[in-house]
DRENLOGU-294062 format. One record per residue: x, y, z of N, C-alpha, C in turn; residue number from 0. Coordinates in steps of 0.02 Angstrom, whole numbers, plus 50000, padded with zeros to 5 digits. Each point is the difference from the previous one (the first is absolute). Layout:
BEGIN
site n.X=X	n.Y=Y	n.Z=Z	ca.X=X	ca.Y=Y	ca.Z=Z	c.X=X	c.Y=Y	c.Z=Z	i=NUM
...
END
This chain:
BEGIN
site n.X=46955	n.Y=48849	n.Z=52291	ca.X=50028	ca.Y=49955	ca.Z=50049	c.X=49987	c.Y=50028	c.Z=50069	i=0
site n.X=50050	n.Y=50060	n.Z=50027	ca.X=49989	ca.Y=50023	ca.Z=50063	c.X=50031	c.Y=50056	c.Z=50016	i=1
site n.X=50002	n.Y=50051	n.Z=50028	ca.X=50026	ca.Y=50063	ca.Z=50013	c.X=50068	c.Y=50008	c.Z=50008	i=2
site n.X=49994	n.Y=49945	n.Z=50051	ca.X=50054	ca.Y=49974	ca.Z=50024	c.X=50066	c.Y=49983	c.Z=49964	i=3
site n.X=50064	n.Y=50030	n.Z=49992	ca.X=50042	ca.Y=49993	ca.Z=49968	c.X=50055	c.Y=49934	c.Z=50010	i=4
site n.X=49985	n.Y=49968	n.Z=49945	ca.X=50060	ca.Y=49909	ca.Z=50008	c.X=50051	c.Y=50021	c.Z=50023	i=5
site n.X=50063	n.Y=49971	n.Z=50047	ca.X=50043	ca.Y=50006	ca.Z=49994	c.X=50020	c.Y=49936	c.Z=49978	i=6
site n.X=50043	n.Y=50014	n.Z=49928	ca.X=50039	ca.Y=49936	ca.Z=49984	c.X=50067	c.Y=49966	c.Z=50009	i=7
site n.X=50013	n.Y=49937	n.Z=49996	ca.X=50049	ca.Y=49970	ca.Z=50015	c.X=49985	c.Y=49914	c.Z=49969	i=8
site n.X=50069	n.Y=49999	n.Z=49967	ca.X=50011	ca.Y=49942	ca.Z=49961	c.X=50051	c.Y=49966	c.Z=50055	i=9
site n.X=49983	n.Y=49932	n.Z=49993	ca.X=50059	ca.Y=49963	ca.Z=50049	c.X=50065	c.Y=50003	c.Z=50007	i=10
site n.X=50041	n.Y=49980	n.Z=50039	ca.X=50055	ca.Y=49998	ca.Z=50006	c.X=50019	c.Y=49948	c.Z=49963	i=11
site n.X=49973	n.Y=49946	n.Z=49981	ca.X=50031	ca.Y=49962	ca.Z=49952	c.X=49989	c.Y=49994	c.Z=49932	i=12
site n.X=49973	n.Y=50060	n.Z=49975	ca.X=49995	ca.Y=50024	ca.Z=49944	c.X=50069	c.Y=50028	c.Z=49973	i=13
site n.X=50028	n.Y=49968	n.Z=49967	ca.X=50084	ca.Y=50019	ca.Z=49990	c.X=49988	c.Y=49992	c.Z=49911	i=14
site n.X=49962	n.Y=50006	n.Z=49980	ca.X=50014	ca.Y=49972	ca.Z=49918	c.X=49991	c.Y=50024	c.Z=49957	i=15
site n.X=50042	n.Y=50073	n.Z=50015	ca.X=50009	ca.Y=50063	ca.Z=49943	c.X=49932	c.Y=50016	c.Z=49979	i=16
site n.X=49935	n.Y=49998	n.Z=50047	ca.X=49954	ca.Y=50074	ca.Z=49996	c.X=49934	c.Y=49949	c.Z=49976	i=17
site n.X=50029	n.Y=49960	n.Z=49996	ca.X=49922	ca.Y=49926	ca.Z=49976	c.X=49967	c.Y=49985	c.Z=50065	i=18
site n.X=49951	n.Y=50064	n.Z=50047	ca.X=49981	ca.Y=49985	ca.Z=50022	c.X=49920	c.Y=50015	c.Z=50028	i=19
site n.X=49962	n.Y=49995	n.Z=50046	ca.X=49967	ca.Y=50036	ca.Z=50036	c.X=49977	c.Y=50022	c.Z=50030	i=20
site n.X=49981	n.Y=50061	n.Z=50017	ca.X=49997	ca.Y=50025	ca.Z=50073	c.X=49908	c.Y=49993	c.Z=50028	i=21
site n.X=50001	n.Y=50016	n.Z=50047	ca.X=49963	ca.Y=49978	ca.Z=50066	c.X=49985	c.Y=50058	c.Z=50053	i=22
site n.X=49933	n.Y=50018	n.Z=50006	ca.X=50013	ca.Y=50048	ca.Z=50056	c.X=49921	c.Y=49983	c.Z=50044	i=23
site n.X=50048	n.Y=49955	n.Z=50055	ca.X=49965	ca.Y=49959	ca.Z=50056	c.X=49959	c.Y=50046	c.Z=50056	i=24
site n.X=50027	n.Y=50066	n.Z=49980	ca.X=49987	ca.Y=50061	ca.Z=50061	c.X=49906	c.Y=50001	c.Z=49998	i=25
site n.X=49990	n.Y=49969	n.Z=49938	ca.X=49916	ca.Y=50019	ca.Z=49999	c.X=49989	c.Y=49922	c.Z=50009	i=26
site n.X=50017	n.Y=49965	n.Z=50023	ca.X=49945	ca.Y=49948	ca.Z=50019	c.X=49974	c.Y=49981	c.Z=50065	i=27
site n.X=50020	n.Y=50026	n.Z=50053	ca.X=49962	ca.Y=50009	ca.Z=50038	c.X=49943	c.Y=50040	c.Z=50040	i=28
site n.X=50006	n.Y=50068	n.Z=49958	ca.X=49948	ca.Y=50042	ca.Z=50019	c.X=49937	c.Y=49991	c.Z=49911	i=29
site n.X=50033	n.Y=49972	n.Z=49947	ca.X=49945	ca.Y=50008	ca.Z=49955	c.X=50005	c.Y=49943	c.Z=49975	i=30
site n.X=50018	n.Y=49933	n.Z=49992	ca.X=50000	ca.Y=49922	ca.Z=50009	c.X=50020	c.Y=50001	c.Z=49919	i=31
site n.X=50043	n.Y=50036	n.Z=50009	ca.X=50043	ca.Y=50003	ca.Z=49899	c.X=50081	c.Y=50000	c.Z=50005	i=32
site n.X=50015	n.Y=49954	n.Z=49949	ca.X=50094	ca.Y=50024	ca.Z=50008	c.X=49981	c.Y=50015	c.Z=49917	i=33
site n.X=50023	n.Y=50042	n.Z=49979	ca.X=49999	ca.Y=50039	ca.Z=49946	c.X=50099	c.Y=49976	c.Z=49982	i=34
site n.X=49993	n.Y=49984	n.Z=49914	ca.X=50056	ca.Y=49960	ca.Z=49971	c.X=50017	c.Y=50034	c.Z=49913	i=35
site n.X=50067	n.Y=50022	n.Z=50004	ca.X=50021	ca.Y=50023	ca.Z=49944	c.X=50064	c.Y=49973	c.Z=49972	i=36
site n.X=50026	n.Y=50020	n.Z=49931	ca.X=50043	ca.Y=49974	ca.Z=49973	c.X=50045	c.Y=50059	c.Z=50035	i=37
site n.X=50061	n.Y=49965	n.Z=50021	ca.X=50064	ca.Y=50064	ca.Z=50014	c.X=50014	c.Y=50022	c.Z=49936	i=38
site n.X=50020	n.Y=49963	n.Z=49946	ca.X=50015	ca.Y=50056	ca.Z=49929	c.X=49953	c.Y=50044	c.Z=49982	i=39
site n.X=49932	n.Y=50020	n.Z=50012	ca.X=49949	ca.Y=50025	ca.Z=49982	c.X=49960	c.Y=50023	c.Z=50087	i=40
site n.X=50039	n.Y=50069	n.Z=50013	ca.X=49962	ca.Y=50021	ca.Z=50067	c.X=49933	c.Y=50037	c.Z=49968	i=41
site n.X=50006	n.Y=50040	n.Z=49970	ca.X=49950	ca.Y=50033	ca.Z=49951	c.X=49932	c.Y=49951	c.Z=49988	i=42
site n.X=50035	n.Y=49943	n.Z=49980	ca.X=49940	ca.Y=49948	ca.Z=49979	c.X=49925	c.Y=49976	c.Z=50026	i=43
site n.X=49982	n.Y=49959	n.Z=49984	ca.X=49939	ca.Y=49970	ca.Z=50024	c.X=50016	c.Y=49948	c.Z=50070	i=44
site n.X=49959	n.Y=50017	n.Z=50061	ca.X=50016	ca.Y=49954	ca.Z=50055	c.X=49947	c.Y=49956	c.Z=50045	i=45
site n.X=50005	n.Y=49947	n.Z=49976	ca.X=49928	ca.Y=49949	ca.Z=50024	c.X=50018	c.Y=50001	c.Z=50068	i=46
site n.X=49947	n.Y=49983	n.Z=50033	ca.X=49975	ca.Y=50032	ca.Z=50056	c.X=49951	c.Y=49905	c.Z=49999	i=47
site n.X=50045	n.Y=49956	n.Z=50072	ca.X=49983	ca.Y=49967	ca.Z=50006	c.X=49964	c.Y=49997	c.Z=50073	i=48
site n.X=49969	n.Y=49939	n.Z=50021	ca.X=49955	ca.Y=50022	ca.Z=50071	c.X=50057	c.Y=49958	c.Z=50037	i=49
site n.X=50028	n.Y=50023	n.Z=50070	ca.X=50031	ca.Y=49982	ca.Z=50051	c.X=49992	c.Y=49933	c.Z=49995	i=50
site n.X=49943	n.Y=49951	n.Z=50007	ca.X=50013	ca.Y=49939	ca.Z=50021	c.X=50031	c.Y=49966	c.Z=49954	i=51
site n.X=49978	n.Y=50036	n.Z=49915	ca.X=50018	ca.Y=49947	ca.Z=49962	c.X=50074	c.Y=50018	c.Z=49973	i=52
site n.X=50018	n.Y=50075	n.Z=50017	ca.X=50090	ca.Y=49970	ca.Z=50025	c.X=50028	c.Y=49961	c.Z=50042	i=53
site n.X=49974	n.Y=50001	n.Z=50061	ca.X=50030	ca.Y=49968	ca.Z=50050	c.X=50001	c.Y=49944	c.Z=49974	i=54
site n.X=49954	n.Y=49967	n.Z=49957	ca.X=50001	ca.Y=49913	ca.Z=49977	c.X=50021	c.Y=49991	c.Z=49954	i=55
site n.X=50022	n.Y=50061	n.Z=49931	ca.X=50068	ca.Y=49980	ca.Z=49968	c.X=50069	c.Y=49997	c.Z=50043	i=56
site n.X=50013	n.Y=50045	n.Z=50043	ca.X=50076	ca.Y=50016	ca.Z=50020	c.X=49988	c.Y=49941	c.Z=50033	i=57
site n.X=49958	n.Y=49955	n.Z=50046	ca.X=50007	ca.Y=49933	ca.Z=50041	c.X=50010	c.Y=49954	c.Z=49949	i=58
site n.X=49967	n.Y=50010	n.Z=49914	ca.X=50026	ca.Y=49945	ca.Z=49989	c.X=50055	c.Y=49991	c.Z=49960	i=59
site n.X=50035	n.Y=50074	n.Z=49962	ca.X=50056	ca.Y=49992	ca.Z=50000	c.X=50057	c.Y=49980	c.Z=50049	i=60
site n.X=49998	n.Y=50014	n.Z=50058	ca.X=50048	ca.Y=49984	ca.Z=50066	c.X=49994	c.Y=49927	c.Z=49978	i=61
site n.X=49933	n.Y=49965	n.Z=50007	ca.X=50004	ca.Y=49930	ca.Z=49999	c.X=50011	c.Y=49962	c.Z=49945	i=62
site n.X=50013	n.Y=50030	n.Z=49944	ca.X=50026	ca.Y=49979	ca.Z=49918	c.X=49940	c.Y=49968	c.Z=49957	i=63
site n.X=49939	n.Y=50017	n.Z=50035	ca.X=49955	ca.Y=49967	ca.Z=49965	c.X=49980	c.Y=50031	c.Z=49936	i=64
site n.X=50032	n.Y=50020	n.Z=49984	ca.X=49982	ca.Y=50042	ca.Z=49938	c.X=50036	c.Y=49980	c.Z=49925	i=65
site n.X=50032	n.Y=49965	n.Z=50019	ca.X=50042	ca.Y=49953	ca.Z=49936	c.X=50076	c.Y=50038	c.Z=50003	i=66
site n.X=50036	n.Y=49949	n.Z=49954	ca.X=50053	ca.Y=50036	ca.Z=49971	c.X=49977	c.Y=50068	c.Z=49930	i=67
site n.X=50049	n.Y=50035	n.Z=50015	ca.X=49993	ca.Y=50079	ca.Z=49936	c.X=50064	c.Y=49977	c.Z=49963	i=68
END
């Protein structure tokens, strides 16, 4: 991925006893990656998506286009 060490952080509205995941936004502007893991599993495997095409899930969750879960 990058030398560069993630710092992670899961949202603040992540309240739902540990069902969640974290995010570490610190690398997407110098290496165009937000790198994404399960919080129950820090150890684990962490996909490593490209900046824009987070930015256009999190826009389209905000905008609910993503269905009901």
């Amino acid at each position: 991925m990058t030398t560069e060490t993630p710092r992670w952080f899961t949202s603040s509205y992540s309240n739902n006893g540990g069902a969640c995941v974290e995010v570490a936004t610190n690398l997407a502007a110098p290496h165009g990656i937000v790198p994404v893991r399960d919080s129950k599993d820090v150890a684990g495997p962490v996909l490593t998506v490209a900046s824009a095409a987070f930015s256009t899930f999190v826009a389209g969750v905000r905008a609910g286009d993503l269905g009901a879960v």
